[in-house]
N, CA, C and O atoms as CSV, one atom per row, in Angstrom:
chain,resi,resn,atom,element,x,y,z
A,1,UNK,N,N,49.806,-14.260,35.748
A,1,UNK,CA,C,48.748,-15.129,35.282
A,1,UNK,C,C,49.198,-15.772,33.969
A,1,UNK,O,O,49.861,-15.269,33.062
A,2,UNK,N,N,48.701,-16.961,34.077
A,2,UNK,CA,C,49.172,-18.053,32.827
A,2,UNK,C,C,48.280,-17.316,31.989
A,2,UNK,O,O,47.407,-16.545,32.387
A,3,UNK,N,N,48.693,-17.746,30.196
A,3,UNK,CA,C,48.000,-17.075,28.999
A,3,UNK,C,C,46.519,-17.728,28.865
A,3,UNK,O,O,45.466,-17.207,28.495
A,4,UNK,N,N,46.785,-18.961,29.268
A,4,UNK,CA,C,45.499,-19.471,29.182
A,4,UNK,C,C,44.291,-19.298,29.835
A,4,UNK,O,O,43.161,-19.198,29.356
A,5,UNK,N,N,44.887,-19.261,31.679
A,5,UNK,CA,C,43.926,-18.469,32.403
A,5,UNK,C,C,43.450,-16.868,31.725
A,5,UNK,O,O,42.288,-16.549,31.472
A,6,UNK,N,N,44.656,-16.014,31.525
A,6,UNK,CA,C,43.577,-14.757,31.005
A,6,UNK,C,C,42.795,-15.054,29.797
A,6,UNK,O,O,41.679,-14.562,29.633
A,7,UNK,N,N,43.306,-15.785,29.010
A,7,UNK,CA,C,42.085,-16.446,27.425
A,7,UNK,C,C,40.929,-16.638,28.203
A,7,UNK,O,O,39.926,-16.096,27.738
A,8,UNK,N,N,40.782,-17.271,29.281
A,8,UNK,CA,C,39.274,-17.933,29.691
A,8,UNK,C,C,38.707,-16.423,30.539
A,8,UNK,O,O,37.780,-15.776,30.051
A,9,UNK,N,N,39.257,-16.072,31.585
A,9,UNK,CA,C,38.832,-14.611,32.098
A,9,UNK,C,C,38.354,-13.851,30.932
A,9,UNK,O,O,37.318,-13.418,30.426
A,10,UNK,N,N,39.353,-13.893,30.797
A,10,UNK,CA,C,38.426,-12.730,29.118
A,10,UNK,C,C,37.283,-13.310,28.336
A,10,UNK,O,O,36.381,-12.643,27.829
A,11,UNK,N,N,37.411,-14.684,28.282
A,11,UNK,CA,C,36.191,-15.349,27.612
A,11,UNK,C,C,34.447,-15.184,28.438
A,11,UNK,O,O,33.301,-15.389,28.039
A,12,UNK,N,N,34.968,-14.780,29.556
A,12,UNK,CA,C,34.309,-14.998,30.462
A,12,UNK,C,C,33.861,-13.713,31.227
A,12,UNK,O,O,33.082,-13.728,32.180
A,13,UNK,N,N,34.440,-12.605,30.701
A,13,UNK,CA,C,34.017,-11.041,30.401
A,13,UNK,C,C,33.229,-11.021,29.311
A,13,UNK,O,O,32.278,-10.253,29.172
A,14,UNK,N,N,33.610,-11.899,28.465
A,14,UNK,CA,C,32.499,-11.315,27.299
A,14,UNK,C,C,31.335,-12.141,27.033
A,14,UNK,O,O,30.795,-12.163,25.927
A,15,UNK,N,N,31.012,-12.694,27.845
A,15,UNK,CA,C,30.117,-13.700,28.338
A,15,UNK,C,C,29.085,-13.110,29.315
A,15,UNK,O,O,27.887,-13.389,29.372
A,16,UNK,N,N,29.750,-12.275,30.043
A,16,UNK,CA,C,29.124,-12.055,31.169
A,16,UNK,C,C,27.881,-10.975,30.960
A,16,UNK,O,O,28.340,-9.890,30.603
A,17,UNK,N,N,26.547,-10.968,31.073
A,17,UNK,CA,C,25.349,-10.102,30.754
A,17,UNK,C,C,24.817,-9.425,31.945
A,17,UNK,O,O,24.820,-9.887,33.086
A,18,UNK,N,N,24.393,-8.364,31.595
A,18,UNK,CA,C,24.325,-7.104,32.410
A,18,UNK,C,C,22.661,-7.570,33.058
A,18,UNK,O,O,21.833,-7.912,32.213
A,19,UNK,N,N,22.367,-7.566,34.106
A,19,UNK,CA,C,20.732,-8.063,34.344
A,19,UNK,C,C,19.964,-6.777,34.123
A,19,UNK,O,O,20.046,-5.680,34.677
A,20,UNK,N,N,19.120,-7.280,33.055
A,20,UNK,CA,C,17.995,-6.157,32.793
A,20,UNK,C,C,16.891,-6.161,33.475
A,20,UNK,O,O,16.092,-6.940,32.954
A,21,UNK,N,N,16.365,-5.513,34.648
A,21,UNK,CA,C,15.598,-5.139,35.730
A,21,UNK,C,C,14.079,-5.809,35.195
A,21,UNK,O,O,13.394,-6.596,35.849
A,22,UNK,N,N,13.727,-5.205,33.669
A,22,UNK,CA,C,12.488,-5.704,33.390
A,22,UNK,C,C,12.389,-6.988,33.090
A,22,UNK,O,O,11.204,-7.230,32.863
A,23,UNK,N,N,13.183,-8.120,32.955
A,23,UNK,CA,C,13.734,-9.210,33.018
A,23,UNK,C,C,13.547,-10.003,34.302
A,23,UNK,O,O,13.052,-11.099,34.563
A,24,UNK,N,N,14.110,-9.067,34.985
A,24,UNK,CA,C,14.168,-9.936,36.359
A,24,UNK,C,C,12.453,-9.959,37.166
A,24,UNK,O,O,11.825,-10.874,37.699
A,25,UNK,N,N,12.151,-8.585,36.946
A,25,UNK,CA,C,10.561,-8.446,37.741
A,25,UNK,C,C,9.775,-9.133,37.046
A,25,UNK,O,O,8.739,-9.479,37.613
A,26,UNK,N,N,9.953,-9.501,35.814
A,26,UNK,CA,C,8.713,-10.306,35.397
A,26,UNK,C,C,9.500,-11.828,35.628
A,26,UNK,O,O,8.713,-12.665,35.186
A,27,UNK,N,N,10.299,-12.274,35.961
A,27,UNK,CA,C,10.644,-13.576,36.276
A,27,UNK,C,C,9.932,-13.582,38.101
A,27,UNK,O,O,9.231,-14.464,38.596
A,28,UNK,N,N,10.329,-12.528,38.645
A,28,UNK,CA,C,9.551,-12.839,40.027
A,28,UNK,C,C,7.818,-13.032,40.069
A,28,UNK,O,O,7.253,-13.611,40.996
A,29,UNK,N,N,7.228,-12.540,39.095
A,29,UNK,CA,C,5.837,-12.739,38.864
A,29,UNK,C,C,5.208,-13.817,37.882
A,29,UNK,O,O,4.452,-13.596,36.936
A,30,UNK,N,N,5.736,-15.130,38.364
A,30,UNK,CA,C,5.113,-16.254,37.347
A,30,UNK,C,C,3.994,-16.696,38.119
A,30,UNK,O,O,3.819,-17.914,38.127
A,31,UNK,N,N,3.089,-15.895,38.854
A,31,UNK,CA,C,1.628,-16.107,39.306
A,31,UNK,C,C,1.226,-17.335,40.235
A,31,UNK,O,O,0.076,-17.532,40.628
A,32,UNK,N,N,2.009,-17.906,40.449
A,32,UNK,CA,C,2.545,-18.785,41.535
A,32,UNK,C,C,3.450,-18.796,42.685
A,32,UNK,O,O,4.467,-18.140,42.458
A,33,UNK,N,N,3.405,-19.361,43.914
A,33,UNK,CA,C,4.225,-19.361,44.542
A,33,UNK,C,C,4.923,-20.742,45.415
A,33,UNK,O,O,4.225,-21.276,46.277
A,34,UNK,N,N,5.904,-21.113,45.218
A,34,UNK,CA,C,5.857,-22.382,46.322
A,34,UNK,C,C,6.209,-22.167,47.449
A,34,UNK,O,O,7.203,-21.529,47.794
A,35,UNK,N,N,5.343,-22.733,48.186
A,35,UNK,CA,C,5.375,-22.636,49.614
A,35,UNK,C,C,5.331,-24.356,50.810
A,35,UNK,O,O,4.575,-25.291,51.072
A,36,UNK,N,N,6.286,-23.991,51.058
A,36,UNK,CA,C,6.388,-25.079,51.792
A,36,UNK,C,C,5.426,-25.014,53.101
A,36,UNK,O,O,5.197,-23.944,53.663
A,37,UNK,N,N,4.771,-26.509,53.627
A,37,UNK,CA,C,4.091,-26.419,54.719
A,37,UNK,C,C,3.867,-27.903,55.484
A,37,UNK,O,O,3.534,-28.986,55.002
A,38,UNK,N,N,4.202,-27.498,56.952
A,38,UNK,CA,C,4.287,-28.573,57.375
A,38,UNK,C,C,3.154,-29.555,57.927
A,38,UNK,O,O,2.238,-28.971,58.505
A,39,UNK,N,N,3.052,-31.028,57.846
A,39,UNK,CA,C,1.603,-31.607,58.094
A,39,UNK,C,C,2.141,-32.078,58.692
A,39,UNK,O,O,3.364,-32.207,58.655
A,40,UNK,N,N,1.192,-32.606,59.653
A,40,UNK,CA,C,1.274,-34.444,60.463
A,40,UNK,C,C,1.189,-34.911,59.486
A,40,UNK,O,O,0.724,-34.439,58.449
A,41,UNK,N,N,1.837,-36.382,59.780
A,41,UNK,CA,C,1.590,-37.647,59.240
A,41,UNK,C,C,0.484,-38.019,58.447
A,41,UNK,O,O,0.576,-38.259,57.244
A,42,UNK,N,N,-0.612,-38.074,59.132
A,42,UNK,CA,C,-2.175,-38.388,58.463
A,42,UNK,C,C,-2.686,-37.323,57.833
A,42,UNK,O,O,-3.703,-37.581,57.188
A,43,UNK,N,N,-2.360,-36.336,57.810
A,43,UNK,CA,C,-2.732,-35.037,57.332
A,43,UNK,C,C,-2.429,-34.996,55.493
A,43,UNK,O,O,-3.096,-34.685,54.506
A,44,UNK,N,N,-0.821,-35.579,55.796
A,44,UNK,CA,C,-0.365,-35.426,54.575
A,44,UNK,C,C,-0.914,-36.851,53.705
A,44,UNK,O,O,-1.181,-36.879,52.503
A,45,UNK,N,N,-0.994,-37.970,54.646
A,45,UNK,CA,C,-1.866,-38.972,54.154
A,45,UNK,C,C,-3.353,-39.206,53.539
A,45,UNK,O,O,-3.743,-39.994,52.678
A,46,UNK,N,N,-3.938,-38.364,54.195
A,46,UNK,CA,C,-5.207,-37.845,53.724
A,46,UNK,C,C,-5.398,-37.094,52.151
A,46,UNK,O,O,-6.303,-37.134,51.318
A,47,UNK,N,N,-3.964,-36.347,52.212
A,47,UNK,CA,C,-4.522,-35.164,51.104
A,47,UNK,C,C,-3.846,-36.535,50.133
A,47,UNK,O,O,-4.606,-36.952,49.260
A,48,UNK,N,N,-2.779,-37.074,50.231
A,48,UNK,CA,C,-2.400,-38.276,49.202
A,48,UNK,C,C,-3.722,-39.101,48.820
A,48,UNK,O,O,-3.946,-39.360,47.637
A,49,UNK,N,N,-4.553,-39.490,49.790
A,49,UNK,CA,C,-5.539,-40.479,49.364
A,49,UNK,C,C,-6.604,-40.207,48.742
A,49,UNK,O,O,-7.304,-41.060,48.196
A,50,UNK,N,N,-6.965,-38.336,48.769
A,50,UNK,CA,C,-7.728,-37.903,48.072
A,50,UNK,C,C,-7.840,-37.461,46.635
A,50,UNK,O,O,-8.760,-37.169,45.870
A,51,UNK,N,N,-6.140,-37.554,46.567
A,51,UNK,CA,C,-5.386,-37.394,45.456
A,51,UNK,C,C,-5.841,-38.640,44.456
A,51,UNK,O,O,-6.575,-38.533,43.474
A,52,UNK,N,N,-5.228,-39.828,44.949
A,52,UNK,CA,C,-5.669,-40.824,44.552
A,52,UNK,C,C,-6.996,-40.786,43.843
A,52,UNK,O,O,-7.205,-40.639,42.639
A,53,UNK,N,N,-8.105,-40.994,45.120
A,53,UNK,CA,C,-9.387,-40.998,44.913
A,53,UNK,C,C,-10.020,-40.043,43.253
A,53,UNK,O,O,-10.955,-40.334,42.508
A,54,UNK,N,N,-9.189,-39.073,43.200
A,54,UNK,CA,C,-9.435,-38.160,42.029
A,54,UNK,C,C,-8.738,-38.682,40.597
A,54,UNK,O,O,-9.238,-38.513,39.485
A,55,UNK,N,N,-7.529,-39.324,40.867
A,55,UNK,CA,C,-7.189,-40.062,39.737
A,55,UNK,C,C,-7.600,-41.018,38.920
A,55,UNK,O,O,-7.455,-41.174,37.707
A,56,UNK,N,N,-8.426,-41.981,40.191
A,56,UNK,CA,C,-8.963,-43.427,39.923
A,56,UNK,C,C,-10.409,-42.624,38.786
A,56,UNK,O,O,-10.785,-42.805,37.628
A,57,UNK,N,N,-10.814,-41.757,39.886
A,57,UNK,CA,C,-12.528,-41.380,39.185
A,57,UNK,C,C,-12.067,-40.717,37.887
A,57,UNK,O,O,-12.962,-40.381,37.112
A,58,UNK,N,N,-10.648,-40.453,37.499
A,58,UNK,CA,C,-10.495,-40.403,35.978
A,58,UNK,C,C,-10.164,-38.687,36.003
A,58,UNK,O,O,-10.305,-38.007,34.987
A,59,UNK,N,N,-9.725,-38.137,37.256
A,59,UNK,CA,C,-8.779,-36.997,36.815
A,59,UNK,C,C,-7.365,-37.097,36.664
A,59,UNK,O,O,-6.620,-36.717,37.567
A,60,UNK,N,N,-6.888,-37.626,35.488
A,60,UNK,CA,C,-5.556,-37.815,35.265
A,60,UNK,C,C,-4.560,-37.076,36.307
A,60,UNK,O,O,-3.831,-37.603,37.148
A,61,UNK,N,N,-4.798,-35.266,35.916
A,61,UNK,CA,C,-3.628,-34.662,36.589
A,61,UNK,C,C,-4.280,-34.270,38.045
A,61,UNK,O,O,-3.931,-33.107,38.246
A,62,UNK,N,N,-4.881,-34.619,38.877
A,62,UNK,CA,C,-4.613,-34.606,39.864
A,62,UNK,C,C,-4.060,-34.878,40.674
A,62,UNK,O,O,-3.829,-36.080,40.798
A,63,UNK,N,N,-3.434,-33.763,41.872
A,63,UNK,CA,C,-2.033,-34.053,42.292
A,63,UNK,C,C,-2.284,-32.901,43.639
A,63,UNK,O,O,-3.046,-31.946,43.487
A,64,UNK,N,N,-1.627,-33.111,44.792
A,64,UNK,CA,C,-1.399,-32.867,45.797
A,64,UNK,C,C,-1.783,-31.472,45.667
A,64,UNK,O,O,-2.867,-31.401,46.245
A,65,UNK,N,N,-1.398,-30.040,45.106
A,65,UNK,CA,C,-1.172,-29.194,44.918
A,65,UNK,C,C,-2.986,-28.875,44.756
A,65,UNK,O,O,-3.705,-28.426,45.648
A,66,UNK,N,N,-3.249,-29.117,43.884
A,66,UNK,CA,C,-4.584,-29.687,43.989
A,66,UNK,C,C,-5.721,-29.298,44.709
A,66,UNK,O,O,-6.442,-28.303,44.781
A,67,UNK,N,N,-5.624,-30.695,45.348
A,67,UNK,CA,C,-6.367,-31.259,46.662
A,67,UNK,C,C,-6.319,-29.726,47.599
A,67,UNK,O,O,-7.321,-29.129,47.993
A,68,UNK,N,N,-5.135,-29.373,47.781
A,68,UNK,CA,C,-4.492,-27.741,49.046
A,68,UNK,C,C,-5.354,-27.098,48.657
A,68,UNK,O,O,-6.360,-26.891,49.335
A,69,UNK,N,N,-5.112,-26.443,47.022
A,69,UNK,CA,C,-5.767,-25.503,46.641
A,69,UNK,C,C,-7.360,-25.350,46.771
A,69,UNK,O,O,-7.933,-24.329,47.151
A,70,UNK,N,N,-7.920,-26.463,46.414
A,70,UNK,CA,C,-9.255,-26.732,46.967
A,70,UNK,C,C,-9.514,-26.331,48.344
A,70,UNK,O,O,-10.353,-25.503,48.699
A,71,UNK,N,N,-8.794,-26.927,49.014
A,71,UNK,CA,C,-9.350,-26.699,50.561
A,71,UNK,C,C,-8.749,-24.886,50.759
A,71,UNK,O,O,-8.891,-24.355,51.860
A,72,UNK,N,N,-8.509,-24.592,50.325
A,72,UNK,CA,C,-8.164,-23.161,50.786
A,72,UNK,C,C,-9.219,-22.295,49.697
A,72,UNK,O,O,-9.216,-21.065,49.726
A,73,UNK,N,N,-9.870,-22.847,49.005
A,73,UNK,CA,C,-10.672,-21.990,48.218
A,73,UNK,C,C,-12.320,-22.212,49.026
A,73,UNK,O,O,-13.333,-21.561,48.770
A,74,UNK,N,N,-12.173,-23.355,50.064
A,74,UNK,CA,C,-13.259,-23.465,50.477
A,74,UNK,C,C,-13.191,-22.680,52.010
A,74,UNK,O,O,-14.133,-22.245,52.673
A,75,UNK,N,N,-12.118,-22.669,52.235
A,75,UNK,CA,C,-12.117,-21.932,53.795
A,75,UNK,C,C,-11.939,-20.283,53.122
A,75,UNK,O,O,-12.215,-19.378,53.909
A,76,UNK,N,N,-11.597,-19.974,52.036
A,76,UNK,CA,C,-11.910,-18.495,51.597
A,76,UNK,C,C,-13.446,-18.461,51.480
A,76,UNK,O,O,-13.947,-17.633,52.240
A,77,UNK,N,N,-14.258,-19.099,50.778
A,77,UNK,CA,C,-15.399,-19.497,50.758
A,77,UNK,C,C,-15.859,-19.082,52.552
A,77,UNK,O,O,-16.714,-18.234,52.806
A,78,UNK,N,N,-15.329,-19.630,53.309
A,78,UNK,CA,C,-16.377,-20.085,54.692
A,78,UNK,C,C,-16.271,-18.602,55.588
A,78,UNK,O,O,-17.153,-18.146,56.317
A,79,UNK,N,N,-14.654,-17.878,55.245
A,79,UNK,CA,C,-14.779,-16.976,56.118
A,79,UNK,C,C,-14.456,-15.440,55.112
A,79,UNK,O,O,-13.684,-14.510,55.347
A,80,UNK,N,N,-15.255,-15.633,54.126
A,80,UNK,CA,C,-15.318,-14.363,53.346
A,80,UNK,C,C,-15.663,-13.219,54.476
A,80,UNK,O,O,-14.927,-12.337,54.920
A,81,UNK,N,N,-17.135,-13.555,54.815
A,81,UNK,CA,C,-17.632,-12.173,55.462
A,81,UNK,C,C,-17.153,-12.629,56.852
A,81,UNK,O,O,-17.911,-12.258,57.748
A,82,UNK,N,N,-16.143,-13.301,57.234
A,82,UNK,CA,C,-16.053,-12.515,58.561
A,82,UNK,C,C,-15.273,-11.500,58.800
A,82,UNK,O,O,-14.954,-10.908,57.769
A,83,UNK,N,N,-14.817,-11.044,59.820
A,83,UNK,CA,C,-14.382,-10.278,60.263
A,83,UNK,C,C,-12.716,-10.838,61.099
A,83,UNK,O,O,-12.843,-11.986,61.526
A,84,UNK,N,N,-11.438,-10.300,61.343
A,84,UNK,CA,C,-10.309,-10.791,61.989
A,84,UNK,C,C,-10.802,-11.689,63.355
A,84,UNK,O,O,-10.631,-12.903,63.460
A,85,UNK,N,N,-11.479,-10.784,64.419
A,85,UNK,CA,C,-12.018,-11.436,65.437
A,85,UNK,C,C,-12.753,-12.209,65.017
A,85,UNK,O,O,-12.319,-13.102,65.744
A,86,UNK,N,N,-13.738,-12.836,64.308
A,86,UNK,CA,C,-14.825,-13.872,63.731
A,86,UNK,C,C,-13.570,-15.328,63.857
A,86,UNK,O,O,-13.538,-16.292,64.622
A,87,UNK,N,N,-12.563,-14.849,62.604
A,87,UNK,CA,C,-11.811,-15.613,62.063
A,87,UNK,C,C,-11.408,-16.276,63.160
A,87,UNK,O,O,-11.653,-17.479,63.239
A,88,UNK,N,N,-10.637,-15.526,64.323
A,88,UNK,CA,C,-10.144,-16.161,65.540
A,88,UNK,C,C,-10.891,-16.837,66.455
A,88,UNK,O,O,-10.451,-17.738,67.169
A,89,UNK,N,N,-12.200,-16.358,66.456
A,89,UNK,CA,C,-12.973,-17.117,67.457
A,89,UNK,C,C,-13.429,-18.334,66.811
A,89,UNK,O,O,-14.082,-18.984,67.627
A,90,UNK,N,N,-13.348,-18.980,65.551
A,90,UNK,CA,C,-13.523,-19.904,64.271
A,90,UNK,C,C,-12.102,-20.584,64.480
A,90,UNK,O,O,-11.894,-21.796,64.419
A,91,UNK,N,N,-11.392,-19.840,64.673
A,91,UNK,CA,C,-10.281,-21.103,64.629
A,91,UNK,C,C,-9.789,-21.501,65.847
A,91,UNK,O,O,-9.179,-22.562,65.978
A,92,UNK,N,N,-10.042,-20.598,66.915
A,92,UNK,CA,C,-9.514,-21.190,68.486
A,92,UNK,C,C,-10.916,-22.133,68.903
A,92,UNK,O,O,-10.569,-22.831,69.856
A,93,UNK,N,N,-12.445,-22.435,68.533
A,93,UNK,CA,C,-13.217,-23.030,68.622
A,93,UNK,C,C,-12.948,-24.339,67.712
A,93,UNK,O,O,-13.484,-25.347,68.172
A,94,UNK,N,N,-12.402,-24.480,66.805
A,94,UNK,CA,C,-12.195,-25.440,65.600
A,94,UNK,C,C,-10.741,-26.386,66.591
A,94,UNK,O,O,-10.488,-27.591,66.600
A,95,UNK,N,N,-10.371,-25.773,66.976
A,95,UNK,CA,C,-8.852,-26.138,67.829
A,95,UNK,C,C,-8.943,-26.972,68.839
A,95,UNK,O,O,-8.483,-28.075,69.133
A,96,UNK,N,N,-9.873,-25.933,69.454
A,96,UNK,CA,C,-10.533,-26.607,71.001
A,96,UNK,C,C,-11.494,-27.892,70.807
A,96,UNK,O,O,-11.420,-28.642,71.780
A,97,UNK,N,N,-12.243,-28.269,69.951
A,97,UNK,CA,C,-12.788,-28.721,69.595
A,97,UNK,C,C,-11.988,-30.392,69.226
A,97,UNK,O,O,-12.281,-31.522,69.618
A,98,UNK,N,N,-10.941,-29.910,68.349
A,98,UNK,CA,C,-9.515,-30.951,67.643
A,98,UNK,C,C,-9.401,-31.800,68.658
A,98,UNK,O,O,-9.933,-32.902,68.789
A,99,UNK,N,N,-8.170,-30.832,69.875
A,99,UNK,CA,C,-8.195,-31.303,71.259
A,99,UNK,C,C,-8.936,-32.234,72.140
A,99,UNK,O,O,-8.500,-33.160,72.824
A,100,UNK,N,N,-10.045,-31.837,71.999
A,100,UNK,CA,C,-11.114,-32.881,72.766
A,100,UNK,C,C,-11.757,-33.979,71.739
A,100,UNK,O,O,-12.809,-34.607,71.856
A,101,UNK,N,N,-11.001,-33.999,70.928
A,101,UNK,CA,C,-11.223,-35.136,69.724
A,101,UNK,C,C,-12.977,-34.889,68.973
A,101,UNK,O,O,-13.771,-35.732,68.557
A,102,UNK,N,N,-13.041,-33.983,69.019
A,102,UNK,CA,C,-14.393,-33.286,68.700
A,102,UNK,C,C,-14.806,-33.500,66.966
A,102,UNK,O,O,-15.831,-34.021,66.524
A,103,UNK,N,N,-13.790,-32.988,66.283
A,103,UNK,CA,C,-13.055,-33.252,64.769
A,103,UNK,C,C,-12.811,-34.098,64.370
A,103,UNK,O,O,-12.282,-34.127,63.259
């Protein structure tokens, strides 16, 4: 090995930091998560235009993320007290419903 390569290896040993565990677990818990999810077309158009709609009426930071969070605080809202089976018979009726352009 050239002198210069071991100068930088070695520079680069003493560089190198040991990961401290309590470090790392509180970097995995920043109380958020991103999650990717896939829409139709109009779906994702919709939540954009509502986005909008919230900006114009003068909520500066409103933004996509948003709009989601809302709607999932309202379907926690709708099926608090049900039950797993409730939930399913709520969403294969909501489906069936889609299908026959019901929605």
């Amino acid at each position: 090995m050239s002198s210069k390569k071991q100068a930088l290896v070695a520079k680069a040993r003493q560089t190198v930091r040991a990961p401290e565990p309590a470090r790392l677990r509180d970097a995995a818990k920043p109380g958020y998560r991103v999650v990717a999810v896939s829409l139709y077309t109009p779906e994702a158009d919709w939540i954009d235009q509502v986005t909008r709609a919230l900006q114009f009426a003068g909520n500066a930071k409103a933004n996509r993320s948003l709009v989601v969070r809302e709607a999932i605080l309202r379907l926690q809202e709708e099926l608090r007290a049900k039950g797993p089976g409730e939930i399913l018979v709520d969403f294969t009726v909501r489906q069936a419903r889609r299908a026959q352009g019901g929605l």
